[in-house]
VOGU-3710 file (C-alpha; in Angstrom, 3 decimals, decimal comma):
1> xxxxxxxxxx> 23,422/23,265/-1,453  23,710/21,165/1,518  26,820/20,050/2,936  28,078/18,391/6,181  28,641/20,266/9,249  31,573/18,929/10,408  30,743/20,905/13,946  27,706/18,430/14,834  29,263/15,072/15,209  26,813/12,206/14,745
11> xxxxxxxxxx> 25,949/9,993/16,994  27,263/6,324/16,382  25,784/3,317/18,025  27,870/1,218/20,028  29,063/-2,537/18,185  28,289/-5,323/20,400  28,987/-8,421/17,697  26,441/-10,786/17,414  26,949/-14,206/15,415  24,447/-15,338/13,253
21> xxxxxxxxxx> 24,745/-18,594/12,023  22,923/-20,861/9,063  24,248/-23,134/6,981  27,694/-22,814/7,872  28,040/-19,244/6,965  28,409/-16,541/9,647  27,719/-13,169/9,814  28,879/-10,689/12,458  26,343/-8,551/13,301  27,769/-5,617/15,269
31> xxxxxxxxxx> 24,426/-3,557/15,451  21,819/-6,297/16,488  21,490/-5,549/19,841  19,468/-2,471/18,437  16,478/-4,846/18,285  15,526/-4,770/21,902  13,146/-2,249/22,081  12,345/-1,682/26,099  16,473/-1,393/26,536  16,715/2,581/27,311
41> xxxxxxxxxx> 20,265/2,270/25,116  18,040/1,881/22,320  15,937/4,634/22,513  18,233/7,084/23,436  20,224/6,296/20,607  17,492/6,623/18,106  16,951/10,067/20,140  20,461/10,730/19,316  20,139/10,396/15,841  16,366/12,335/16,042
51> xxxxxxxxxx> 18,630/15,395/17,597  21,443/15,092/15,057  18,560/14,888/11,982  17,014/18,194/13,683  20,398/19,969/14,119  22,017/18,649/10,833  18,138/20,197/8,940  17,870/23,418/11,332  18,194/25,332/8,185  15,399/23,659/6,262
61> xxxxxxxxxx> 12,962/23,919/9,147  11,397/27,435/7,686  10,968/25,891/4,903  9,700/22,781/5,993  6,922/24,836/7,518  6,976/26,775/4,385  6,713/23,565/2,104  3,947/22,602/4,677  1,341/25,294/4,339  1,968/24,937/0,766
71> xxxxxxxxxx> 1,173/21,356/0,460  -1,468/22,308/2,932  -3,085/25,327/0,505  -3,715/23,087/-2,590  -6,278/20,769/-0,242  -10,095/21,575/-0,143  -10,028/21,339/3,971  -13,268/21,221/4,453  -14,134/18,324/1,544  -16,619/15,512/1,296
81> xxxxxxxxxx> -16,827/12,362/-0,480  -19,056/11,493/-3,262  -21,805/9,761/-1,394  -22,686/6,073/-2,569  -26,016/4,522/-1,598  -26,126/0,945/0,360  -29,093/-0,422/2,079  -31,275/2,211/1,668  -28,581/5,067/3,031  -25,963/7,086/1,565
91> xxxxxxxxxx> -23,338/6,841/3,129  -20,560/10,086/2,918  -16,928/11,124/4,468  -16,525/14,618/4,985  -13,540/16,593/6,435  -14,103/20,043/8,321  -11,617/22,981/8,325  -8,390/23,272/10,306  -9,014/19,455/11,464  -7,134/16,330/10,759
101> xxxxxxxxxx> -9,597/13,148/10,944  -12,807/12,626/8,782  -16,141/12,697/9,929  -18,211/9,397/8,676  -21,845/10,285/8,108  -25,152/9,006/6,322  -28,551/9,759/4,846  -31,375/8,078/4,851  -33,362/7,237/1,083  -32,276/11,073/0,194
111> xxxxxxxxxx> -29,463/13,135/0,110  -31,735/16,174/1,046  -32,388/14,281/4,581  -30,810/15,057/7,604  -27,518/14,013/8,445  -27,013/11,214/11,099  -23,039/11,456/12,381  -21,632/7,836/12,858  -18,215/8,824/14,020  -16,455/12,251/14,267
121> xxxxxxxxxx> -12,581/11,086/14,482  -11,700/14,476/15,562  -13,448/13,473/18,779  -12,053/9,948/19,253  -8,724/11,157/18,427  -8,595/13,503/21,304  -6,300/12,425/23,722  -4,561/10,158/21,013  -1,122/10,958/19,637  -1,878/7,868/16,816
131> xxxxxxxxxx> -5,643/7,274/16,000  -6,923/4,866/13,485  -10,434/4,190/12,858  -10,806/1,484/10,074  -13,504/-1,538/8,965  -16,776/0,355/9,671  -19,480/-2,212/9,187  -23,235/-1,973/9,615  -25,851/-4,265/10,336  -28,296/-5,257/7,988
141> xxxxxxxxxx> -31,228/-3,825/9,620  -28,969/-0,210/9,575  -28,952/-0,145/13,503  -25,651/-0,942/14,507  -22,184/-0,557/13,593  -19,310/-2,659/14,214  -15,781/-0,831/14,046  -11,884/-1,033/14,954  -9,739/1,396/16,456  -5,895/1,392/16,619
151> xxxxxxxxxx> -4,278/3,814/18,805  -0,646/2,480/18,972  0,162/2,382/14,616  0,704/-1,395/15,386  -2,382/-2,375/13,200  -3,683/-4,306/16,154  -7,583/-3,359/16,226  -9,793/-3,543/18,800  -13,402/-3,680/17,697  -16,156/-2,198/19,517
161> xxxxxxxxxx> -20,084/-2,106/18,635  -22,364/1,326/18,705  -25,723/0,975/18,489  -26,942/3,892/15,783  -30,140/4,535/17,478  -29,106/5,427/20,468  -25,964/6,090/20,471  -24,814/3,786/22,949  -20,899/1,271/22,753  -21,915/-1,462/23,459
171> xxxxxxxxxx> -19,587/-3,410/26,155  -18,021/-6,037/24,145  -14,138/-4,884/23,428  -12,884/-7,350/21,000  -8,701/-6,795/20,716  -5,861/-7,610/18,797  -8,047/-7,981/15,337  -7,766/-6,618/12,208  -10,645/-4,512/12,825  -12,659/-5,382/10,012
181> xxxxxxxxxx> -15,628/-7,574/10,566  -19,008/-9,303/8,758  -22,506/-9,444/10,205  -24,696/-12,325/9,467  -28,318/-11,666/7,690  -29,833/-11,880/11,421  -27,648/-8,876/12,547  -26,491/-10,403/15,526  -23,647/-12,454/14,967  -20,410/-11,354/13,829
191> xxxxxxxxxx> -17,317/-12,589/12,174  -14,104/-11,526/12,682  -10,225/-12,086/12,377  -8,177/-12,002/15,118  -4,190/-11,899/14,872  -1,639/-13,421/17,054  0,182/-11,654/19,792  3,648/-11,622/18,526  3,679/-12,415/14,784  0,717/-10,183/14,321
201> xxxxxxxxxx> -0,461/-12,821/11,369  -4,250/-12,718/10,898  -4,470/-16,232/11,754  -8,071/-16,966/13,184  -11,815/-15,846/12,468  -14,095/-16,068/15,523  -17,927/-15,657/15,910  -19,567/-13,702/18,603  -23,075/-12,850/19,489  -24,583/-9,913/20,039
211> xxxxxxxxxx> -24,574/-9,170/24,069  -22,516/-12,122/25,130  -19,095/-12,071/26,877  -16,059/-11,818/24,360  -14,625/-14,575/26,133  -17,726/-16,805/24,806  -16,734/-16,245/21,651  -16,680/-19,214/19,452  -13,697/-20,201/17,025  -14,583/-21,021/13,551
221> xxxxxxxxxx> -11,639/-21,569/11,884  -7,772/-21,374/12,600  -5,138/-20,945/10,109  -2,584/-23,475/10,792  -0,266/-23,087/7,880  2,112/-20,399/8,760  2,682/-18,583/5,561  -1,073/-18,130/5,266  -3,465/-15,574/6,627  -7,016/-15,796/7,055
231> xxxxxxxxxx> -10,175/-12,936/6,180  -13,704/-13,233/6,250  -16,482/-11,008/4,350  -19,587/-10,957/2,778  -20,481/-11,770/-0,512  -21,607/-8,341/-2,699  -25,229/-10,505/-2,959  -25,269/-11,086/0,746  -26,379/-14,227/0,623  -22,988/-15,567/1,659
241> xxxxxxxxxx> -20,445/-15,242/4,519  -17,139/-16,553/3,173  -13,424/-17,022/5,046  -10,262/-16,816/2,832  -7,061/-18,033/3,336  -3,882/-16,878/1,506  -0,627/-16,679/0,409  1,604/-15,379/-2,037  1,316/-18,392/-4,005  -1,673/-20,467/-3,245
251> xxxxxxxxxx> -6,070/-19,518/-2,134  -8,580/-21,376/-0,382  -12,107/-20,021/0,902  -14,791/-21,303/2,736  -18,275/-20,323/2,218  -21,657/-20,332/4,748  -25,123/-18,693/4,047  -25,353/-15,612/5,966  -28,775/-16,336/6,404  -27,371/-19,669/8,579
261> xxxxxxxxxx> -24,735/-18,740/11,070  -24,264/-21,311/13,382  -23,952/-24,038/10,333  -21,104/-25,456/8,515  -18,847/-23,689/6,427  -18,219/-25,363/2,966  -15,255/-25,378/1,511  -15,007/-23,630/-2,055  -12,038/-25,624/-3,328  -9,499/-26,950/-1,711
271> xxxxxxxxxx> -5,968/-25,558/-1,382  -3,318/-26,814/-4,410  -0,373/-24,912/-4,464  0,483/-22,115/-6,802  -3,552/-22,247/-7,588  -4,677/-19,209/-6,872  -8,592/-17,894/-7,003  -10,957/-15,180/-5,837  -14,639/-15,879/-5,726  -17,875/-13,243/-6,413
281> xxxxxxxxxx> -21,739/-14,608/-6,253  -24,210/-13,704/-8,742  -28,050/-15,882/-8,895  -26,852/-19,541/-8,796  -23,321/-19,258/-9,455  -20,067/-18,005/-8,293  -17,089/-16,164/-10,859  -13,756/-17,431/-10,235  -10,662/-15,037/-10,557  -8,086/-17,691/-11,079
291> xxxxxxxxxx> -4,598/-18,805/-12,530  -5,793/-22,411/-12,767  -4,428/-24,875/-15,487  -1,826/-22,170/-16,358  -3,620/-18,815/-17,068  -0,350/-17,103/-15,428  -2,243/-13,245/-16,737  -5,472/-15,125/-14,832  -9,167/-15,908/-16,027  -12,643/-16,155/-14,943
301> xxxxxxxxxx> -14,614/-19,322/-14,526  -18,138/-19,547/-13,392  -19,758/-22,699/-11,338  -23,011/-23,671/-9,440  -23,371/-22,694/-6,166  -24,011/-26,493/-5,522  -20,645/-27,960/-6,699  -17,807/-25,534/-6,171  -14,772/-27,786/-6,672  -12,213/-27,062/-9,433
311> xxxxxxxxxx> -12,949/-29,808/-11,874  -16,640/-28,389/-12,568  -15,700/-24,532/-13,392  -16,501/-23,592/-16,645  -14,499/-20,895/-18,867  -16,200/-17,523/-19,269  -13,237/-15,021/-19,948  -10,169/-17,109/-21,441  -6,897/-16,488/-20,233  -4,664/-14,021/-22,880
321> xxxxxxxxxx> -1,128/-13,703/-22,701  -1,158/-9,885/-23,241  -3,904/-9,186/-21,121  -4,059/-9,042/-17,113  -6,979/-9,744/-15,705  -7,427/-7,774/-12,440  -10,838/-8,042/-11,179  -14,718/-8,497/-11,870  -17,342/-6,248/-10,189  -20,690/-7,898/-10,632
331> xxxxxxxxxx> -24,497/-6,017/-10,690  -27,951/-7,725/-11,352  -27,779/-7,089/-15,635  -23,945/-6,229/-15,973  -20,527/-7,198/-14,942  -17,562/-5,695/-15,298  -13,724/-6,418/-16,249  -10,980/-4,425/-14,972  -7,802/-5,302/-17,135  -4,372/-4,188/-17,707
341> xxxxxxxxxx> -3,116/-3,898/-21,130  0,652/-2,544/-22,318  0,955/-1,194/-18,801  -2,643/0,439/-19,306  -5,892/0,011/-17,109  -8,573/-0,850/-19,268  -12,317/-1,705/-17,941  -14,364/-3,717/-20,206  -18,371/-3,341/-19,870  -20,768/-6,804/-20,223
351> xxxxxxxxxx> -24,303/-7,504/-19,651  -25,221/-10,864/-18,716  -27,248/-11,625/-21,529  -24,661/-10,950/-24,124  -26,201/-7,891/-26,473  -23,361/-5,584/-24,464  -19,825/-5,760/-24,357  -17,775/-2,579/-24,815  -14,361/-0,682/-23,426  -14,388/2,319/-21,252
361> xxxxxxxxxx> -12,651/5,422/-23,227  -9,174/6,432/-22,205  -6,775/8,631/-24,669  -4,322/9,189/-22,283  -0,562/7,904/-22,840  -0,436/7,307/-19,588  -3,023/7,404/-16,777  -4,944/5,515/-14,272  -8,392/4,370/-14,085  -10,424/1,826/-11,445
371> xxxxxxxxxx> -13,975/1,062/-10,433  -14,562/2,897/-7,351  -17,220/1,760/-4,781  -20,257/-0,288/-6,277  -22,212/-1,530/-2,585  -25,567/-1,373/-4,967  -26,285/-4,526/-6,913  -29,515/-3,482/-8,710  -28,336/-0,311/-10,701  -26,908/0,498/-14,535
381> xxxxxxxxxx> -24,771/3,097/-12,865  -21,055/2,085/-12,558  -18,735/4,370/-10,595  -14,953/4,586/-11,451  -12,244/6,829/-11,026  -9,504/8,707/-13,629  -6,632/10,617/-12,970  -3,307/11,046/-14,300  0,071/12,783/-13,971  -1,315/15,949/-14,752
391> xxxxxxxxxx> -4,889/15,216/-14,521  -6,989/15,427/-11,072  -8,586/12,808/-10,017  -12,212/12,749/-11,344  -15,231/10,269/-9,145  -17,464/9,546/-12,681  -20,785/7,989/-12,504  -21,815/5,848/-15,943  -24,500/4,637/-17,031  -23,847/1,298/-18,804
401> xxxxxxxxxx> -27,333/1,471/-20,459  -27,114/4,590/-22,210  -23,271/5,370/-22,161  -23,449/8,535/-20,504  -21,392/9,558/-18,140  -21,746/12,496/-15,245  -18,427/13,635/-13,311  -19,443/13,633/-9,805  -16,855/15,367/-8,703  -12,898/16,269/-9,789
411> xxxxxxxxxx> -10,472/16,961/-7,197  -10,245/20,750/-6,199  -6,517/21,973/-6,271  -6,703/25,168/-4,577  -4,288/27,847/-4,545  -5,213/29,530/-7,617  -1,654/28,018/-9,241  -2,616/25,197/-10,873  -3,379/25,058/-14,688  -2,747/21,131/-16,006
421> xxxxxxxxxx> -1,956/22,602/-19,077  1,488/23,536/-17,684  2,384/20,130/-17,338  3,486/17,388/-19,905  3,350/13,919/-19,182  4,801/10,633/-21,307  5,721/7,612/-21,427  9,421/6,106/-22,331  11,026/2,980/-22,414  14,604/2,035/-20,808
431> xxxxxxxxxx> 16,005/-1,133/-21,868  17,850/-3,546/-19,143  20,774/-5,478/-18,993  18,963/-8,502/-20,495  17,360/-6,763/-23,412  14,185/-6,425/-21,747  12,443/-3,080/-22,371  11,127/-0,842/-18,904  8,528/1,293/-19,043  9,058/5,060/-17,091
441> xxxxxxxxxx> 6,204/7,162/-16,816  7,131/11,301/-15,968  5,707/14,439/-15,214  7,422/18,119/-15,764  6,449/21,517/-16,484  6,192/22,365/-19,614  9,368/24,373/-21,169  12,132/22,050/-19,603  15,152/20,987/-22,143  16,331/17,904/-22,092
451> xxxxxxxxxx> 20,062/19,235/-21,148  21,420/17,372/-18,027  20,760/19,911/-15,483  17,419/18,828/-14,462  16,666/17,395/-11,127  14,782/14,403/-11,361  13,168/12,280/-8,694  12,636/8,646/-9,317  10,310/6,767/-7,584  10,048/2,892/-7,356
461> xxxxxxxxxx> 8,569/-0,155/-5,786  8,575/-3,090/-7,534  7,415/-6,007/-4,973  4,326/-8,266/-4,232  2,827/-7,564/-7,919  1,727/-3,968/-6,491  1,840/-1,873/-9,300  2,412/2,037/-8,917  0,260/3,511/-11,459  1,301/7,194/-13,246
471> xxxxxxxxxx> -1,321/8,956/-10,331  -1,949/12,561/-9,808  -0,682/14,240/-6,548  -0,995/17,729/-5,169  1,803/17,669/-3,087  4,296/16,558/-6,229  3,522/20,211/-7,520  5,913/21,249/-4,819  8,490/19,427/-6,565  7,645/20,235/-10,365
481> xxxxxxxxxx> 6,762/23,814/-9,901  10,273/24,046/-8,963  12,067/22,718/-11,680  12,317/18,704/-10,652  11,186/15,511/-12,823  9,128/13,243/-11,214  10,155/9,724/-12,733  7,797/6,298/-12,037  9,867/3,404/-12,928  7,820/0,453/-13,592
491> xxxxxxxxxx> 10,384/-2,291/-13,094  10,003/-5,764/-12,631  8,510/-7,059/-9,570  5,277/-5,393/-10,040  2,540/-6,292/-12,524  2,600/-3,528/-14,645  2,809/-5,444/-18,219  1,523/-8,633/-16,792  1,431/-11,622/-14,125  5,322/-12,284/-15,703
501> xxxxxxxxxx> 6,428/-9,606/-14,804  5,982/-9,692/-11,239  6,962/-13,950/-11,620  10,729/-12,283/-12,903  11,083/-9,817/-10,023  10,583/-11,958/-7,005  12,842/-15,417/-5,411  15,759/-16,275/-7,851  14,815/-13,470/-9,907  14,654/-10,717/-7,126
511> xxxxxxxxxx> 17,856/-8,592/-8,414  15,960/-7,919/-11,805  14,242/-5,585/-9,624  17,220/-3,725/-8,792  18,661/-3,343/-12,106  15,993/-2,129/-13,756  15,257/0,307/-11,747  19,512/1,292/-12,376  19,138/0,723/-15,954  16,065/3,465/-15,699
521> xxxxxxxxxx> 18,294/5,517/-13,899  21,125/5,325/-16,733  18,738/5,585/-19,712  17,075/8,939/-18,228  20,738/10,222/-17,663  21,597/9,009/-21,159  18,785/10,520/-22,150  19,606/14,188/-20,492  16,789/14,197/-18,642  19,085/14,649/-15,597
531> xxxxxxxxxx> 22,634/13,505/-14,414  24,083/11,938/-11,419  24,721/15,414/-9,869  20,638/16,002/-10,040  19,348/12,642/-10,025  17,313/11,336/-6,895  15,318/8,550/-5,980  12,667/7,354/-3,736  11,201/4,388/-1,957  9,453/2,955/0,886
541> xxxxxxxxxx> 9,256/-0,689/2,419  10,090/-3,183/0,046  10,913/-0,285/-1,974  12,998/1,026/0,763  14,736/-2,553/0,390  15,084/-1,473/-3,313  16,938/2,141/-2,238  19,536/-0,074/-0,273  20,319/-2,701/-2,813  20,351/-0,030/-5,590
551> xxxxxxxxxx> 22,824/2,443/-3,261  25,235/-0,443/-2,885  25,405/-1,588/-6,170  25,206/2,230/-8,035  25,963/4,591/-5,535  27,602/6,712/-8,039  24,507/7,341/-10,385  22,710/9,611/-7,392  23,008/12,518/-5,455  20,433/11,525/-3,219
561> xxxxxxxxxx> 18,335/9,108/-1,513  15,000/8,883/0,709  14,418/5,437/2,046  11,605/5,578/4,004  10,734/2,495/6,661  13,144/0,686/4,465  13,210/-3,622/4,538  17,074/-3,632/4,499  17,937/-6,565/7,129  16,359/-8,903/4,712
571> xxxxxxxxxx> 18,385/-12,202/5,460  17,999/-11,580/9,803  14,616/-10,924/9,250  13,580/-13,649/7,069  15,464/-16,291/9,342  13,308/-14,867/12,198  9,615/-16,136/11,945  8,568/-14,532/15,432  8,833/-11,052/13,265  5,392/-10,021/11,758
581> xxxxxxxxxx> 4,366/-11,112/8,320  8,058/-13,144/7,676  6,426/-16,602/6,991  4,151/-15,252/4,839  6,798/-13,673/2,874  8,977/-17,144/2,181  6,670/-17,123/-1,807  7,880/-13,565/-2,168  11,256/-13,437/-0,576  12,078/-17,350/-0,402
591> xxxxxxxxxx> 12,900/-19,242/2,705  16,165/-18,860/4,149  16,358/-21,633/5,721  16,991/-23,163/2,754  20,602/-22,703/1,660  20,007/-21,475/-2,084  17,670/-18,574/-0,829  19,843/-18,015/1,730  22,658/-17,383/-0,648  20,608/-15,556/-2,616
601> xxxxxxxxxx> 19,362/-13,363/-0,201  22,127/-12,288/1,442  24,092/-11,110/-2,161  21,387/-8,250/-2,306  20,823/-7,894/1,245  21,311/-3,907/1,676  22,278/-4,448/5,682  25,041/-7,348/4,658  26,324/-5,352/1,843  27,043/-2,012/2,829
611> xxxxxxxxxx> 30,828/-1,426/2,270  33,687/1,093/2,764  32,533/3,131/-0,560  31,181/6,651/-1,178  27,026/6,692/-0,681  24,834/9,502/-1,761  23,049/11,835/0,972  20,836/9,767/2,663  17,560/10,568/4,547  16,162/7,291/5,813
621> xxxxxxxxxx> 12,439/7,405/8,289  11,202/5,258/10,419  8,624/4,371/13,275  8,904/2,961/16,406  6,081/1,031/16,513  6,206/-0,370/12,350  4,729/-3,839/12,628  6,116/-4,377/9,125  9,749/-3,156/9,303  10,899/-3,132/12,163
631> xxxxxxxxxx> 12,407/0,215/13,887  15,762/-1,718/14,079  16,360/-2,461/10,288  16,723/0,991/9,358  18,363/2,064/12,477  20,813/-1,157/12,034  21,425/0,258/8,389  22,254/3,567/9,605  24,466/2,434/11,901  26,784/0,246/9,738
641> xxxxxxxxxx> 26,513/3,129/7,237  27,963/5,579/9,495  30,936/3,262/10,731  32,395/2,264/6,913  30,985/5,356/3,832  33,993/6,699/3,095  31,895/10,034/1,852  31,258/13,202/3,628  27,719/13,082/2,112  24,117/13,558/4,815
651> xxxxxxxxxx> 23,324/10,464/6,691  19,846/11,071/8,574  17,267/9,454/10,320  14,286/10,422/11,729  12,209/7,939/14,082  8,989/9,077/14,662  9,032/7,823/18,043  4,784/7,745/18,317  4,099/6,079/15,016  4,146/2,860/12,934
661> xxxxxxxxxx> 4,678/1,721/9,255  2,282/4,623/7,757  3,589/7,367/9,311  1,510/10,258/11,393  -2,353/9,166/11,531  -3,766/12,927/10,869  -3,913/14,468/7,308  -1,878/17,229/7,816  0,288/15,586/10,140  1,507/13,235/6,961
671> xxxxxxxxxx> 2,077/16,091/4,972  4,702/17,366/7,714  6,543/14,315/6,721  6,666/14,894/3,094  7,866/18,775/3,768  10,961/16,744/5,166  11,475/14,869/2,451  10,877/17,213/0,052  13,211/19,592/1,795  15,742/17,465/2,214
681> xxxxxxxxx> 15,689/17,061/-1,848  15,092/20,784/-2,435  18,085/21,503/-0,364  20,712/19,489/-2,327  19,684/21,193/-4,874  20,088/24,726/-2,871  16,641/25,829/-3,567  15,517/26,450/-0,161  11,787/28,797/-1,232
//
């Protein structure tokens, strides 16, 4: 088992108090100084603590590499996507052995014709230590393709053109955008979003044609409201372009034929807030997604084409109060409904003219389904996707006309170890403070006893409504094959049983959040799934925000803790709208500047609460470049942490000094990362093969 060497001191950053000031109240920051990103100080503290993290793991780094080739072994390395069909093409993503980036590819009519390579990422990459290449988007006439590139990890794309016949990249270098993009039905003018400079919000879509100067480019529509940001795509019938705007709260979208680019865009319906709506085209009419008049688990509405405002949408699915809707995929006879129900995915099957209307099969207890990619309007074949805990994940094709359904392909777990019929996988229910009942979804090997001594990981989110369904993961075998529980907590803050409960886990409600995900904790421990000495938990971003609160408030209940890029300066942050994405945050966080949030805020902020107390082993990542968290939250945390835990428990963090909020860009480069983490784990509980 891991313990401190007291021989390797760790580094500690120097205090240079800073006030911070707001409504009367200050705080003493002693660490914020660590925000200035050019000062050499900085980095070569965050080296510091990169060479303590090495020397403190030197053990572990055999089996890091170890853990690696394991992870590594249970891949298919040279795979290939099911290929889907749009425009006449089929369109496929294949990796080859030994590299790191896919290779995007397509066939013409058949699958049996020869292969045409769009873009071989292995090749762009070279030269790269971060590569990105995201938003590929081609033009209706199949001869060009617009894409973006990021090679920094800031998500700041720059989009460039290739014409597909020839080969050629076109000039035109469009930066700082968020490298997706729409062609217009005469495949020579092209929408896109670009961001700001320094707040990186997607704030403005643009319109450029074809073989003129970038700096010609025309701007269509700004976002002026600062907790909005702004998209543009094209409708699945093509026959419109549409811009969105949103936040947390509140939607508004714009809509032009694609056929007419240089007209008028139309607004859809006006902004109201805490309306929210997403719009699909089918024939004459658009379908509404919407919360409107109080559907707080949404509905959809249908309207003409020719009247879009709010007061002539008509009710086609009614609003339930036990049933999510999620989303509608539409195709020329059907359209589908993908629900949650209890926690559950469901997808419910309609045809337009009524004599159809049926559930998808799932048995499960607890699993995850989704439609998949459906670019073809005219077909009966839906594609979705199934996998749970112990279940690979399956690509299905289904025909809605006949009911028959043909697996197109179930993810290969190589190896030669894996049987699912090892594994058991269920369902349980912890109840909170306030009586409320939380769902837990976990995964072991079969044969474990319920007798304390278990080590048990427990993962969490539980922000923005994201929900983390019970998934299936190769490189979680690592962990189960060796004895450990892997634990989902579905707390509040999500949307896991419903629109509710994400409204309870967010603003005045946020700490619900954070006890649930304790009172999980305590119930599997009551429970004897684990104990405190064996119990460890897991989160990243906001739920890296949720592993600080929860360590301050119930250290005691862990023995350890990965945080990784971890939103823990929540109060400094929020008050500091030149920071990427904070204004758009104030529906999801609240606004600071208002002295109740503020309040709030700052009584669960993990950076203003740490305290002289005993903290479980900590391994806490980060990149220099995160355009969501900041570097200097997590190195701030550390800090503090270092100067008052009165524990002689691991403190660690790694900066990966080349990366950004996801980590390493390459495949295996991001499993690396996970060896860490899943070392660092392994270790505390001395298993180190």
């Amino acid at each position: 088992m891991a313990t401190l060497d007291t021989k390797v001191q760790p580094p500690l950053a120097d205090k240079k108090p800073a006030n911070i000031e707001k409504h009367g109240d200050v705080r003493v920051d002693n660490y914020f100084w660590l925000n200035e990103r050019e000062n050499p100080e900085v980095i070569d503290y965050l080296e510091r603590e990169n060479d303590y993290n090495n020397k403190m793991t030197a053990h572990t780094q055999d089996f890091q590499k170890d853990l690696f080739e394991e992870m590594k072994g249970r891949i298919k390395e040279d795979d290939t996507s099911v290929p889907y069909k749009k425009n006449g093409y089929w369109y496929i993503t294949r990796f080859e052995k030994g590299k790191d980036y896919p290779i995007y590819s397509r066939k013409k009519e058949s699958l049996d014709a020869q292969e045409e390579i769009l873009f071989d990422c292995n090749k762009e990459a070279e030269g790269h230590s971060y590569f990105r290449l995201s938003g590929l988007n081609v033009s209706p006439d199949n001869t060009l393709v617009a894409f973006g590139v990021d090679t920094v990890s800031r998500r700041k794309y720059t989009i460039r053109i290739k014409n597909l016949v020839t080969g050629e990249i076109y000039p035109e270098a469009i930066e700082t955008t968020t490298g997706g993009s729409t062609w217009a039905a005469d495949g020579k003018t092209l929408f896109y979003t670009k961001k700001d400079e320094e707040t990186l919000r997607s704030d403005r879509i643009y319109r450029h044609i074809l073989g003129t100067p970038v700096a010609e480019d025309v701007e269509i529509y700004n976002e002026k409201d600062d907790t909005f940001y702004t998209f543009v795509y094209k409708t699945k019938s093509r026959k419109y372009i549409v811009i969105g705007s949103s936040s947390t709260l509140t939607s508004e979208y714009r809509f032009l034929r694609a056929d007419d680019p240089m007209g008028e865009f139309t607004i859809f319906q006006t902004r109201i807030r805490g309306l929210e709506y997403g719009i699909a085209h089918y024939e004459d009419y658009f379908y509404i997604l919407t919360n409107a008049d109080m559907a707080t688990n949404f509905k959809i509405m249908k309207v003409s084409e020719e009247n879009t405002s709010k007061e002539n949408w008509q009710e086609l699915i009614p609003h339930r109060e036990d049933v999510l809707v999620e989303d509608i995929e539409i195709f020329k006879e059907y359209y589908v409904i993908s629900e949650r129900s209890n926690g559950l995915n469901k997808i419910n099957i309609k045809r337009w003219d009524g004599t159809a209307d049926y559930f998808l099969p799932f048995d499960n207890e607890t699993y995850t389904a989704y439609v998949s990619t459906n670019p073809d309007f005219d077909t009966k074949i839906l594609r979705y996707s199934y996998n749970a805990l112990t279940t690979p994940n399956s690509v299905i094709d289904f025909d809605m006309e006949t009911m028959e359904k043909e697996v197109k392909k179930e993810q290969e777990v190589l190896g030669g170890m894996f049987d699912k019929n090892n594994y058991v996988s269920e369902r349980v229910w912890a109840t909170a403070q306030d009586g409320t009942r939380i769902p837990v979804s976990l995964v072991y090997r079969k044969g474990i006893e319920k007798n304390a001594n278990n080590p048990l990981l427990q993962y969490g989110y539980g922000s923005y409504g994201s929900t983390i369904d019970p998934y299936f993961s190769t490189v979680r075998l690592s962990l189960l094959d060796r004895g450990f529980i892997y634990a989902i907590a579905h707390i509040r803050g999500s949307e896991y049983l419903g629109r509710s409960w994400y409204e309870d886990g967010k603003l005045l409600k946020k700490k619900n959040t954070f006890t649930d995900f304790i009172d999980c904790s305590k119930f599997l421990i009551a429970q004897k799934y684990t104990s405190p000495d064996h119990l460890y938990a897991m989160g990243g971003s906001a739920g890296g925000l949720l592993m600080g609160a929860v360590v301050n408030m119930a250290s005691e209940l862990y023995n350890g803790i990965v945080a990784s890029v971890p939103f823990v300066d929540v109060v400094t942050t929020m008050l500091d709208d030149s920071i990427p994405l904070t204004t758009g945050e104030y529906d999801e966080w609240g606004n600071p500047n208002e002295e109740e949030y503020y309040t709030y805020m700052k009584s669960y902020s993990p950076y203003d609460n740490v305290v002289a107390q005993k903290y479980p082993n900590l391994l806490i990542t980060t990149g220099l470049h995160d355009s969501q968290v900041q570097y200097w939250e997590p190195a701030k945390w550390v800090a503090k942490l270092r100067e008052l835990k009165t524990d002689d428990h691991l403190l660690l963090l790694h900066t990966n000094m080349e990366a950004g909020h996801g980590g390493a860009s390459g495949r295996f480069e991001a499993l690396k990362e996970i060896a860490e983490e899943y070392a660092f784990l392994l270790d505390l509980e001395g298993i180190n093969d």
